[in-house]
Structures are given as structure tokens and as C-alpha cells.
PLY file of the C-alpha trace (Angstrom):
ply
format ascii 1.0
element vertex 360
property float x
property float y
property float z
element edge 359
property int vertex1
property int vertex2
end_header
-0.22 14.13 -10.71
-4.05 14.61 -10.32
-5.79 11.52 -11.96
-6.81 12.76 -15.47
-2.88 13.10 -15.69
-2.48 9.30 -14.87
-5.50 8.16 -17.01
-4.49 10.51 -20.28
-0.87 8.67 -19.74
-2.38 5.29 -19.71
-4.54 5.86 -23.02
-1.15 6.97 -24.42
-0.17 3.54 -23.62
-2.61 1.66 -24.65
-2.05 2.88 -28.14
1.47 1.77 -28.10
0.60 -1.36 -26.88
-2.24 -1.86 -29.82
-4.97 -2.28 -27.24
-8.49 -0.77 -27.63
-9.32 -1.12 -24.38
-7.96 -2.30 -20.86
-9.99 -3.59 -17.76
-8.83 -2.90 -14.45
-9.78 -4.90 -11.72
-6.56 -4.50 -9.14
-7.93 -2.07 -6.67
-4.50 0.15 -5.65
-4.63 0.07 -9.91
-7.96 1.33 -9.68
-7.21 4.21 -6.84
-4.12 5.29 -7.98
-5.94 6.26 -11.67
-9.17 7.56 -10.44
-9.07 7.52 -6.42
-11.89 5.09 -5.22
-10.85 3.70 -2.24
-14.13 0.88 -1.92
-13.46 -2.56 -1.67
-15.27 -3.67 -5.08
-14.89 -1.72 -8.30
-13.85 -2.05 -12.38
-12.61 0.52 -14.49
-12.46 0.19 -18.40
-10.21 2.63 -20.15
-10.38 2.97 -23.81
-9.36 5.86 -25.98
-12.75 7.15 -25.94
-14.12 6.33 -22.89
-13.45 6.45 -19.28
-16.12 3.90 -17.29
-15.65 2.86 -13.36
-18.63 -0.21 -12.24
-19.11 -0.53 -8.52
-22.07 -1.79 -6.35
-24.69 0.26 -5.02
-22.80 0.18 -1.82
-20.60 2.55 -2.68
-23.36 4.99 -4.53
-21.90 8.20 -2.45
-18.37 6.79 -2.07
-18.04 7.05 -6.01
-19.62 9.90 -6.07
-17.63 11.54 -3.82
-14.02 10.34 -4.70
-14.22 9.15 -8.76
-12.34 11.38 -10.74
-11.96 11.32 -14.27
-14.56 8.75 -15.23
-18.29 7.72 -16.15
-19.72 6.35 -12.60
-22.12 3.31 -13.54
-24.45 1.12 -10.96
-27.40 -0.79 -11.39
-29.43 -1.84 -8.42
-29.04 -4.97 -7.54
-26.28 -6.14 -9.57
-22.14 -6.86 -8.97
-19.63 -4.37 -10.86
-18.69 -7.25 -13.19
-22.73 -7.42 -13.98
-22.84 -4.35 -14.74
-19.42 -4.26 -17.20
-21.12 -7.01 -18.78
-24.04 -5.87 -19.91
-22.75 -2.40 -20.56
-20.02 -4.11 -23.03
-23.03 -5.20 -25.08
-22.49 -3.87 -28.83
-19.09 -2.16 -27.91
-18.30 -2.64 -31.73
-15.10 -0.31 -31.26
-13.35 -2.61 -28.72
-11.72 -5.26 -30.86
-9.04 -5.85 -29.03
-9.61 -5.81 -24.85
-6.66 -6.14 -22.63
-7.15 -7.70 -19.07
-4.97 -8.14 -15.56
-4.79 -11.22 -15.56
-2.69 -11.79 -12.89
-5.66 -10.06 -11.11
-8.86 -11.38 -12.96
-9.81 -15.61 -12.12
-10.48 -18.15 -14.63
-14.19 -17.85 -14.35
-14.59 -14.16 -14.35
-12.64 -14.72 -17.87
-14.66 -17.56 -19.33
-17.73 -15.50 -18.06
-16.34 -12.54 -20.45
-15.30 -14.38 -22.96
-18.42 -15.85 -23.68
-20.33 -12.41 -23.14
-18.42 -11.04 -26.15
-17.96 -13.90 -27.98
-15.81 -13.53 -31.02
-16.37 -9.72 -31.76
-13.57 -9.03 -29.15
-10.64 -10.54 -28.64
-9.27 -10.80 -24.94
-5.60 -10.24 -24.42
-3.10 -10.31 -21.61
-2.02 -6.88 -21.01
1.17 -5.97 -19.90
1.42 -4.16 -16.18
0.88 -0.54 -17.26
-0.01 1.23 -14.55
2.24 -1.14 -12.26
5.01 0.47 -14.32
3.66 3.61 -13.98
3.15 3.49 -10.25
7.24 3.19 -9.99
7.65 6.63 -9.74
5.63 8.67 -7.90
4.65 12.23 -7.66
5.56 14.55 -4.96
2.26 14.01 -3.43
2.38 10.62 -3.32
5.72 11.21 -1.92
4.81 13.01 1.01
2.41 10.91 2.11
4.91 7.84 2.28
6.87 10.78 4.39
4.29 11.33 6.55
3.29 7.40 6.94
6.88 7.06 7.69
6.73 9.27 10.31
4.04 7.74 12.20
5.38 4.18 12.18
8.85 5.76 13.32
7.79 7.31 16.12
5.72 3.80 17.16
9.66 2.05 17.89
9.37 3.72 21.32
6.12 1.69 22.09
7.85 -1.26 20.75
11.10 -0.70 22.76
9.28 -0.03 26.10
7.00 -3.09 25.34
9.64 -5.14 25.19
9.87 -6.93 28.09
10.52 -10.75 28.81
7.94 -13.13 29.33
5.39 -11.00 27.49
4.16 -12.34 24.40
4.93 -11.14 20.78
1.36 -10.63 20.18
1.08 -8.63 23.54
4.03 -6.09 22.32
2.34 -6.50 18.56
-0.92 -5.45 20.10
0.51 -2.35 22.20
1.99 -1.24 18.58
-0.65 -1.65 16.78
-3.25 0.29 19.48
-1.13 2.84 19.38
-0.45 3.01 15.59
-4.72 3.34 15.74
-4.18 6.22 18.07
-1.53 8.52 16.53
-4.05 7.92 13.16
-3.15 5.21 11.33
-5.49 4.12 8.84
-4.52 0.45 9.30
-1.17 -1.31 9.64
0.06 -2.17 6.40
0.46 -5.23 6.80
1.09 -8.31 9.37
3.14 -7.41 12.64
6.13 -8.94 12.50
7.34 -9.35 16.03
9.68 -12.64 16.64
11.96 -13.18 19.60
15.07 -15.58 20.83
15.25 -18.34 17.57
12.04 -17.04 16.39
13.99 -13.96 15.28
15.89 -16.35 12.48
12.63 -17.17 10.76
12.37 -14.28 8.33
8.48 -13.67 8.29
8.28 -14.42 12.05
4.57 -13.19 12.28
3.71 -12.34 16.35
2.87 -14.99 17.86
2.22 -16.92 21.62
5.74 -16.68 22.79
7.21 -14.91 25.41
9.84 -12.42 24.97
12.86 -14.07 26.07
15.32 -12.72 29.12
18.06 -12.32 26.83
18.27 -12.64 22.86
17.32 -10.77 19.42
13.76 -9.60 18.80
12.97 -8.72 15.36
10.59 -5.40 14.76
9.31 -5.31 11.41
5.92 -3.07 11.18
4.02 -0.56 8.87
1.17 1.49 9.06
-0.97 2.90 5.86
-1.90 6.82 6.38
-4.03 8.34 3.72
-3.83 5.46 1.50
0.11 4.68 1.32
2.48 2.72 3.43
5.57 2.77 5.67
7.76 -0.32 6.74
10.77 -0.64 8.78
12.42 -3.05 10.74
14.51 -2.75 13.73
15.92 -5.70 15.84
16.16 -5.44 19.60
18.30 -7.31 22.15
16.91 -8.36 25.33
20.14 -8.10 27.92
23.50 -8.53 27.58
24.41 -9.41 24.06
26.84 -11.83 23.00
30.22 -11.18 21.40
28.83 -13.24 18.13
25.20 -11.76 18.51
27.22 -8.01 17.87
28.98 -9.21 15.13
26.62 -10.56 13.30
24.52 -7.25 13.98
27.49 -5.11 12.74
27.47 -7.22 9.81
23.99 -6.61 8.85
24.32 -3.23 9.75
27.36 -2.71 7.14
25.43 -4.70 4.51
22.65 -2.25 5.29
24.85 0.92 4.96
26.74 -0.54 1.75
23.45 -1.11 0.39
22.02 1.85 0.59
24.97 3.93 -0.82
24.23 1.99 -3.64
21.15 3.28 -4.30
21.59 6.39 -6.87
19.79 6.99 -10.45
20.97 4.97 -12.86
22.12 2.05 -11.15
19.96 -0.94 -11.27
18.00 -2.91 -8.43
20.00 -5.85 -8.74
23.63 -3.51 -8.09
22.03 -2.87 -4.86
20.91 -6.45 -3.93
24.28 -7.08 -4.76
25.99 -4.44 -2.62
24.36 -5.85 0.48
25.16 -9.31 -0.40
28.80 -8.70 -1.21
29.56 -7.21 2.24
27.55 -10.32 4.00
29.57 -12.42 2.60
32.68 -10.65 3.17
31.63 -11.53 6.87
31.22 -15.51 6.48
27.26 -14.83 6.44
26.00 -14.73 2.83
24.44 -18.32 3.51
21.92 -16.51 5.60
21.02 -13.93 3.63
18.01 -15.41 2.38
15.48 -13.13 1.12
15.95 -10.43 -1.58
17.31 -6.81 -0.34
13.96 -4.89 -0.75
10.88 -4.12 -2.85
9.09 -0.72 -4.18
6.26 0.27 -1.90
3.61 2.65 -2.05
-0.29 1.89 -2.04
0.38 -1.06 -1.92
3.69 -2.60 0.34
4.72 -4.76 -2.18
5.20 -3.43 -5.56
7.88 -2.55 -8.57
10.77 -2.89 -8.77
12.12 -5.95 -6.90
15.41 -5.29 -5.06
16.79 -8.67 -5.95
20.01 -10.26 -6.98
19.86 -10.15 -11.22
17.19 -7.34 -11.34
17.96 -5.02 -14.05
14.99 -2.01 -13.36
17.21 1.29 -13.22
16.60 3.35 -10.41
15.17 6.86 -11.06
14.36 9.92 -8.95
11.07 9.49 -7.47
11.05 5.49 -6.49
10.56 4.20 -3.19
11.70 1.21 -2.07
12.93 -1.44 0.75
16.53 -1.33 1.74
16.30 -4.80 4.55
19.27 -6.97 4.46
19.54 -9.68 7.16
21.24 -12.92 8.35
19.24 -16.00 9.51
20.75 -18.49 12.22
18.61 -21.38 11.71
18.09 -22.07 16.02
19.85 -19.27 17.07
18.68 -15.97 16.12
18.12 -13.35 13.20
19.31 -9.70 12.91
17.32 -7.60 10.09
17.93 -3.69 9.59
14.95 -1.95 7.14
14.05 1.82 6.04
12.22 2.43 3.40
13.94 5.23 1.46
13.33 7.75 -1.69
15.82 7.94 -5.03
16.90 11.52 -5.52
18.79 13.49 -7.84
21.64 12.13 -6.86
21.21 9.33 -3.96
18.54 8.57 -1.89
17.01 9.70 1.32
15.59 7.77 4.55
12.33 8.13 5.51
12.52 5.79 8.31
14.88 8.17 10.26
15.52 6.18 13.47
18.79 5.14 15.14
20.58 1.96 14.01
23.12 1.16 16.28
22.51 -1.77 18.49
20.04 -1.53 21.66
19.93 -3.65 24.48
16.69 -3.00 26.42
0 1
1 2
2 3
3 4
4 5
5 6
6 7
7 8
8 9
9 10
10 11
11 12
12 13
13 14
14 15
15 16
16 17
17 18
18 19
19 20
20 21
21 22
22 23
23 24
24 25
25 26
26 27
27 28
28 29
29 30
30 31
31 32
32 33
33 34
34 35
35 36
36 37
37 38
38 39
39 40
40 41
41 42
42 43
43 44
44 45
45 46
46 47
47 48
48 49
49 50
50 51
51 52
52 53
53 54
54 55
55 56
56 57
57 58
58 59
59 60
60 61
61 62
62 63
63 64
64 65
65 66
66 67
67 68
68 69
69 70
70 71
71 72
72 73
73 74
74 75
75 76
76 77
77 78
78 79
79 80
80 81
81 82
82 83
83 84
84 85
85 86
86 87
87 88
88 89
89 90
90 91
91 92
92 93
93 94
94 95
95 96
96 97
97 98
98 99
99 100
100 101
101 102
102 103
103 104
104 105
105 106
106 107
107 108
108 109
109 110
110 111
111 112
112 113
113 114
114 115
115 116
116 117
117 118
118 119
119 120
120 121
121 122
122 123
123 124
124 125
125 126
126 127
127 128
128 129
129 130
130 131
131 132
132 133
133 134
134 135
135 136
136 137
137 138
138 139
139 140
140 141
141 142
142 143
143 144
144 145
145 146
146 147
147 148
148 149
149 150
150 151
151 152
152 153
153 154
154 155
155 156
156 157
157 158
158 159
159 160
160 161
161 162
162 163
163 164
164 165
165 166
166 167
167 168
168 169
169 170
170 171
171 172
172 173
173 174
174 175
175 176
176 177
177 178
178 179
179 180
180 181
181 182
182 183
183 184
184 185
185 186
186 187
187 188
188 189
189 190
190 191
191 192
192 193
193 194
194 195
195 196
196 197
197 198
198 199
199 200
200 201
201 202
202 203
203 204
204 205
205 206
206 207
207 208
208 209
209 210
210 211
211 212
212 213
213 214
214 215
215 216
216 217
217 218
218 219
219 220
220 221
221 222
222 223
223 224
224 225
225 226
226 227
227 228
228 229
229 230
230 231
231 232
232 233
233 234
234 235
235 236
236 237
237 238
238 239
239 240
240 241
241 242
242 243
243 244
244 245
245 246
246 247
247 248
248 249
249 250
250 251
251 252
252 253
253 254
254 255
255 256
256 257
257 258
258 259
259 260
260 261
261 262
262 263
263 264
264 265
265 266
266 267
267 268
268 269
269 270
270 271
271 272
272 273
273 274
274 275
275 276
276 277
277 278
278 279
279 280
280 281
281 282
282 283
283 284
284 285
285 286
286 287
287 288
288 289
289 290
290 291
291 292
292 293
293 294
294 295
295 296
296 297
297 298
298 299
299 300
300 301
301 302
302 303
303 304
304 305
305 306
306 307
307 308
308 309
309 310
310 311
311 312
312 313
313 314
314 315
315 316
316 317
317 318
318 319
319 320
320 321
321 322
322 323
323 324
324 325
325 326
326 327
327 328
328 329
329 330
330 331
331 332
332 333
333 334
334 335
335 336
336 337
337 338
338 339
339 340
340 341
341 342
342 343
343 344
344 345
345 346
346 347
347 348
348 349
349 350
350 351
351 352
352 353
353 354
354 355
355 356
356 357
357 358
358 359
């Protein structure tokens, strides 16, 4: 949907939710309505009036990539100096809503007392969060295509994988390489955690060597053209154990029950509870302790949460997480992760890459 689509939807909104106004300060908020990509930027939308503030930094940037609204700068001053000033006399905003999960205490005080009692400031619910949920076909193929690229990066990580190297060694080769097949960026810490490492969930890479024989867990994303990818895999160095494969089999099921969940009309929480139920089965719910997934798209955290009592319905056109694991607490981890479409009728992988278990 091009962005006048987006922002026409949101005024919509904004009527049903009895606003006059609503700042945006959130930049994937910001991008996905009018397409700035800068680093500092505000855009009011009001039923009249369309107004993006940025820096002079980004004179040509806006100028080049602001759809849909009223570029405004003034030399020398911030984009929240310039929404200031420009709110002067604003008599038809009476009621303003704001992000605040995005906006600081000060930078609301410092409003507040700019329009004193002729507006009143208001906590706005996450519109454009809920609208992100579901994304176009365009925004769709570019999670495709980011998908790609981070899929094709396991073979780095696989022949990288070698003990006594360091995580951040095999995190670097991934990540030079990500660079080189044209990756904007990764999307977001490498996650590359070895031996008992592997049973800490967020194992960022770190110091340690790759051990001679043991899990490593893989978890790594790249952003192309503004949206992400994420997947995990987890790797065994040598000869597995006959408890290391069954606790990989497990995850794997949980994985595979999980994701045959996922189908309009169910809700996040049925597939949470899919993977859970089939962990358990196996003696290792205990260590099962993050939620099954989250949405992703400009951003790699976003609606809907794939978490145990989540009640957001699934609908053609989310992406999200499907990454159920089991934690050892001194022993090892085992995570599986694709990030995956809704359909019609099910869902489709985008991280199309072999599960079963490899011993390198």
C-alpha cells in the first residue's frame, strides 16, 4: 500500500478514536506511513494536515523519500523545535494524541507547557502498530527477499564452525559476509553461543571458543531494504549424545506442532500453546522459557506476541517468529526458528533451510 493509503487509513482512525491530532515520534512508525528512513524525524497527522519535522541534516533525504506530507526545517533548530513553534495557534487541535511509550517525560512537560491549556495531550492507542500487523505484498516480499539472504549466510556459519574459534570470530565471518551479499545491516545482535552457553537463551557472541563437541546456537538476521529476517539454527560440534538428540527431536516436534498451528483464525496464544504442549509431552516444558515468537517486519520485534494467553487472531498477511526451545541450565540449549507468513489457509516458511540435526 503506497503511503497516502497508510496515512488516509490512520486519519480514519483517528476519528474513531476522537483524536484531532496524533504525533509520531517512533521512527519504523514514521517510515512505514511516509518512508523517511533518517535517524531524527516527527510527523503530526491531523484530519487536515499532514506535517513531517526533521533537521537540516536530512534537507535532501526528506526531500527525496517523504511522501504524503508537508516537509518542514528551520536552520539551526531540532525537529521537536520546530513542531513546537509550528503548533503555535493550532486552535483546531484540541485534543493531541502522543506515543508515549515512545516520547520521554521531558519532551512531554516541554509540550505541555508550549500549548498550555488550549490542547489537551492524550495517550494514544498503538495505531499504526496495529496497522503494521498485516502487511502488504510489498512489504511481504521484501521480508522474502531478507529471508533469503540470511538463509543462504547458514553455510558461512556451518563452515565457521570450528572448535577453539571464538563465537565472535564465527559472528564476525557472518556478519562480513551478510555486508557482502548486501545486507543493509544485521537486524539485530548475533546470537552465537556454544557448549553451556547454548542454554542461555540470548547468548550474545562472545570470547569463547567453540567447543570440540556440544550444541552451538545460530540465531541471526539481516535488514534488506528496510525489513528484517531471523532464524535460528543449532549446530552440534561432533558426535552427539543420545540425550543431546532427544532433546533436539523434541524441539524439533514442538517446532513442527507449532507451526501447523498457525492458520487464520486461530489466535497467537493456540500456537504458543501448541509448542508448549508437545515440550511437555517430552518431560521438557520447564525449559521452555521464552514465548514461541513475535511479529517482525521493520522492525524485529513487533505485533502480535506469540505467547502463552495471547488472544490476537492470526490473519493472512502477518509475519511472525515460530522459535521454540529447551534450556539445560549447565548443559546445553537446542532452539529451532523461521520466520514464516499466514496465508489463506496456513502459513509459509521463509526461512527455507534444513532442520534435521547436523553434526559438523
Amino acid at each position: 500500500m503506497r503511503a497516502d493509503g497508510r496515512l488516509h487509513r490512520l486519519q480514519e482512525e483517528l476519528q474513531e478514536q476522537k483524536l484531532d491530532a496524533i504525533l509520531i515520534g517512533h521512527l519504523p512508525n514514521i517510515r512505514y506511513l511516509c518512508g523517511f528512513s533518517g535517524s531524527a524525524a516527527l510527523l503530526l497527522v491531523s484530519g487536515r494536515e499532514i506535517e513531517f519535522f526533521t533537521d537540516g541534516r536530512y534537507t535532501v533525504q526528506a526531500r527525496e523519500e517523504v511522501m504524503g506530507a508537508r516537509i518542514r526545517i528551520q536552520k539551526g533548530r531540532s525537529a521537536f523545535a520546530t513542531l513546537l513553534e509550528w503548533l503555535n495557534g493550532r486552535s483546531r487541535i484540541k485534543r493531541l494524541g502522543i506515543e508515549a511509550a515512545y516520547m520521554t517525560v521531558a519532551d512531554r512537560e516541554l509540550l505541555a507547557k508550549r500549548v498550555g491549556r488550549t490542547m489537551k495531550i492524550v495517550n494514544a492507542p498503538p495505531l499504526i502498530e496495529r496497522m503494521r500487523m498485516v502487511k502488504s505484498p510489498e512489504e511481504i516480499a521484501r521480508i522474502r527477499a531478507a529471508c533469503e539472504l540470511g538463509t543462504g549466510l547458514l553455510e558461512t556459519v556451518t563452515a565457521a564452525l570450528k572448535p577453539g574459534r571464538t563465537e565472535s570470530q564465527v559472528a564476525g565471518q557472518l556478519e562480513l559476509a551478510a555486508r557482502s551479499s548486501g545486507a543493509d545491516q544485521m537486524a539485530f545482535t548475533t546470537i552465537i553461543a556454544g557448549g553451556r552457553r547454548s542454554a542461555l537463551p540470548h547468548g550474545r557472541a562472545s570470547r569463547a571458543p567453540i567447543p570440540s563437541r556440544g550444541f552451538v546456537v545460530c540465531d541471526f538476521g539481516v535488514i534488506l531494504s528496510g525489513y528484517c529476517s531471523d532464524m535460528t539454527r543449532t549446530l552440534h560440534v561432533g558426535r552427539p549424545s543420545t540425550v543431546a538428540r532427544r532433546v533436539y527431536e523434541a524441539v524439533r516436534e514442538a517446532q513442527q506442532g507449532a507451526l501447523e498451528a498457525v492458520r487464520p483464525g486461530k489466535t497467537v496464544g493456540e500456537v504458543d500453546a501448541a509448542a508448549r504442549k508437545l515440550l511437555q509431552k517430552r518431560g521438557l516444558g520447564k525449559y521452555f522459557t521464552h514465548s514461541t515468537g513475535h511479529g517482525l517486519g521493520l522492525e524485529i520485534h513487533e505485533a502480535p506476541r506469540v505467547a502463552a494467553g495471547q488472544m490476537e487472531i492470526l490473519r493472512p498477511g502477518m509475519v511472525i517468529t515460530v522459535e521454540p526451545g529447551a534450556y539445560l541450565p549447565g548443559k546445553f540449549g537446542v532452539r529451532i526458528e523461521d520466520t514464516v507468513v499466514v496465508t489463506e489457509t496456513s502459513c509459509e516458511i521463509l526461512t527455507k533451510c534444513p532442520k534435521g540435526m547436523v553434526s559438523v
